[in-house]
Legacy VTK file of the C-alpha trace (Angstrom):
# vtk DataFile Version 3.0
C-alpha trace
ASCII
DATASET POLYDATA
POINTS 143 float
-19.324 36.772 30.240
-16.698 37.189 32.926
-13.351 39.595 32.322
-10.255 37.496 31.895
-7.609 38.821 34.660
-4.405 38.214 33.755
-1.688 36.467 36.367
1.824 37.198 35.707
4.342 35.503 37.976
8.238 36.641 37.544
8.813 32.332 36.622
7.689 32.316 33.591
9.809 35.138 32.011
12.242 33.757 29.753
15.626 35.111 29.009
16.437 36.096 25.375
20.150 36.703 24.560
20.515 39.356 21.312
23.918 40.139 19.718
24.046 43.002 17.821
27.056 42.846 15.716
26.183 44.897 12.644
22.712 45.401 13.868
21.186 49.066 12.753
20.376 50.838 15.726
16.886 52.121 15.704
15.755 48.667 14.112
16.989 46.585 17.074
15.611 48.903 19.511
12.135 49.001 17.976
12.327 45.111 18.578
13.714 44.764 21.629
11.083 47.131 23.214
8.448 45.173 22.201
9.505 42.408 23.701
10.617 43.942 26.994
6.504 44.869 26.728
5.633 41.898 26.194
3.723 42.770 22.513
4.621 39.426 20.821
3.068 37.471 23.228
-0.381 37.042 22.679
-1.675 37.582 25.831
-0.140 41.462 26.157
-2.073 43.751 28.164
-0.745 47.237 28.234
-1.368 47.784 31.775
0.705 44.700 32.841
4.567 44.135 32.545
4.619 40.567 31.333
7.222 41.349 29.225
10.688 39.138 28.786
14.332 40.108 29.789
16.599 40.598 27.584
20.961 40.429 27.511
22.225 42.278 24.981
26.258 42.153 23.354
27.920 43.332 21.615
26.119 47.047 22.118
29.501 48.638 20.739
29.696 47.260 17.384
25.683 48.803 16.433
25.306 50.660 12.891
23.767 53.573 12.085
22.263 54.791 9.330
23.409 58.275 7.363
25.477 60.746 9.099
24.270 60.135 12.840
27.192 59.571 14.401
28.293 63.235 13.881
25.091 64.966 13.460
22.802 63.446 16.248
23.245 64.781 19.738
22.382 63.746 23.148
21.773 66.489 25.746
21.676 66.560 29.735
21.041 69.840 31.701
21.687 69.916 35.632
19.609 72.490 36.341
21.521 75.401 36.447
21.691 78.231 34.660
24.518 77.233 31.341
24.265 73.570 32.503
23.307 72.064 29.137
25.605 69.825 28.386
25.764 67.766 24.696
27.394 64.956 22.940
27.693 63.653 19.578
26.502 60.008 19.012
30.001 59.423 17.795
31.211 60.498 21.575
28.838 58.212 23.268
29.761 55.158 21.334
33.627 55.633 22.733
32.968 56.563 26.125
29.587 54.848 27.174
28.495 52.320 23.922
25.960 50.961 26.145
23.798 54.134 26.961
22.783 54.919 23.211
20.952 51.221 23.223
19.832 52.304 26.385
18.440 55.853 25.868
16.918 54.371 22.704
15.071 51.783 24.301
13.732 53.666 26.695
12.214 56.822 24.935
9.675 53.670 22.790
8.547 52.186 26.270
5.788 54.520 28.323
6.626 57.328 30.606
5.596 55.961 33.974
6.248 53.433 36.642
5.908 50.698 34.197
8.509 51.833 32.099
10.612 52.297 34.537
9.880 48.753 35.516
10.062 47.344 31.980
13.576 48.912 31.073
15.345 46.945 34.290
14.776 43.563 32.342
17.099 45.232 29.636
21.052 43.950 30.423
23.548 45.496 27.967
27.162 44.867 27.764
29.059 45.923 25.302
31.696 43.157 24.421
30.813 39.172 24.123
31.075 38.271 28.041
28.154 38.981 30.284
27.211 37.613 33.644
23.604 35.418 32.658
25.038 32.558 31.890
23.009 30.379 34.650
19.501 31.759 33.199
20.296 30.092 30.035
18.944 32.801 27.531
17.670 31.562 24.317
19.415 33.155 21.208
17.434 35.453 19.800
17.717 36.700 15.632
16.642 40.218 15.349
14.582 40.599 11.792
LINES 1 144
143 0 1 2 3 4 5 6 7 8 9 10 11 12 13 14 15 16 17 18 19 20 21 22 23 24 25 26 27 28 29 30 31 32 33 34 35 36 37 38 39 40 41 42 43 44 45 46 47 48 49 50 51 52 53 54 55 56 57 58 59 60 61 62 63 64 65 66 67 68 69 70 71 72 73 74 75 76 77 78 79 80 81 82 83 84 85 86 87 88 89 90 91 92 93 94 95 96 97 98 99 100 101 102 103 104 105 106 107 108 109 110 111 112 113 114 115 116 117 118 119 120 121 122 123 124 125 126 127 128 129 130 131 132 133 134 135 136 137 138 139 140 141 142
């Protein structure tokens, strides 16, 4: 028996478009994740990006579930002694509504050069218009 090697050439990516008006948050990202993996295809190898792109709108208009928006914080430190720096979830949506999509994306793909690779193929805007328009992106319904 010989070991099947698997060939993945950038072409045959496709290009999903995802609108998340309404959508909860941590239920999207779940999904979208595995698809920037590449899990619903059936040949996914973990070691491989053969994962799909993905355009995301509508990133300001996500839901969340309970009392998140006040209660969950995001945290940066520079480095420096006192350099912690936090926000509420409820700050991030009105300064930067596309980094919570984006920060929860991220933390479900894996923590190495593949990741790193994997969450490039994420676009998120946060109103209606984006720029894709000539890779015509398939519409995609989130379950």
């Amino acid at each position: 028996m010989k070991t099947l090697t698997l060939k993945i050439d950038s072409k045959d990516r496709k290009w999903f478009l995802v609108d998340l008006k309404d959508q909860v948050l941590g239920r999207a990202a779940v999904q979208i994740a595995d698809i920037l993996r590449g899990k619903n295809k059936p040949i996914f190898s973990p070691h491989l990006d053969n994962g799909d792109n993905i355009i995301v709108v509508n990133a300001a208009n996500l839901r969340v579930t309970g009392n998140k928006m006040n209660q969950k914080k995001y945290y940066r430190y520079s480095g420096y002694p006192g350099g912690l720096k936090q926000r509420t979830m409820a700050d991030m949506m009105n300064q930067q509504p596309t980094e919570v999509l984006v920060k929860a994306v991220r933390g479900m793909l894996p923590k190495n050069r593949l990741g790193r690779a994997q969450i490039k193929k994420l676009h998120v805007y946060a109103g209606e218009v984006h720029p894709h328009e000539a890779q015509k992106p398939e519409k995609l319904e989130l379950k």
